[in-house]
N, C-alpha and C positions, 0 to 999 in steps of 0.2 A: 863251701868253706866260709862265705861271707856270710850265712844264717849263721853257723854256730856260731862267729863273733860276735855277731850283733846277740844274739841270749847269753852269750857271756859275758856284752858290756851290759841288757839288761840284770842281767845277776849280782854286780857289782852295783849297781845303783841300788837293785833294795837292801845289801850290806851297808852302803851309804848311807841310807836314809834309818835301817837301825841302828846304828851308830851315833847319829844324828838325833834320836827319839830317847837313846842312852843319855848321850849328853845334856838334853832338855829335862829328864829327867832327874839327874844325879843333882843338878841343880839347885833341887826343894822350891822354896821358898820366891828365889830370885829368879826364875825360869819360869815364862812365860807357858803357861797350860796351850796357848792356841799351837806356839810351835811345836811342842809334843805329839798334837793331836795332828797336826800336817804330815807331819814326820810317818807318824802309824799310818796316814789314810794313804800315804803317796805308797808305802809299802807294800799296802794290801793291795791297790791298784795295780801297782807293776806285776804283784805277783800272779794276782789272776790275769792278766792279758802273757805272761809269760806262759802258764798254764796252755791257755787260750790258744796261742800262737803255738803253742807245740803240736799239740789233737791237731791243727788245720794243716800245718807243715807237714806232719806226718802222713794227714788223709789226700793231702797232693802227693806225695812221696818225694817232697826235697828235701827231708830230713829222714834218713832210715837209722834204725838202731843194726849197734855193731856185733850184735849177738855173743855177747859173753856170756 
């Protein structure tokens, strides 16, 4: 139970951090390009270790799918 939380609060931080890449964006002019570009790289990061973490969990088998 405590793995699925923890990729659910990773899940919630890459909505964060696109939200965050939104808002640096909508900005134009006044919005700093390097926070944008934090925003996207911190995203892609999480995503793939969240990827990442899932194939390893599942090839221990602490994470099983619920067969629907």
């Amino acid at each position: 139970m405590a793995v699925k939380i923890l990729i659910l609060f990773a899940l919630g931080l890459v909505v964060w951090q696109l939200f965050s890449a939104l808002r640096a964006m909508t900005r134009g002019g006044q919005g700093d390009p390097q926070r944008l570009l934090k925003a996207l790289k911190a995203r892609v990061i999480l995503s793939i270790l969240i990827v990442a973490a899932l194939f390893v969990l599942g090839s221990f088998g602490l994470l099983d799918p619920h067969g629907l």
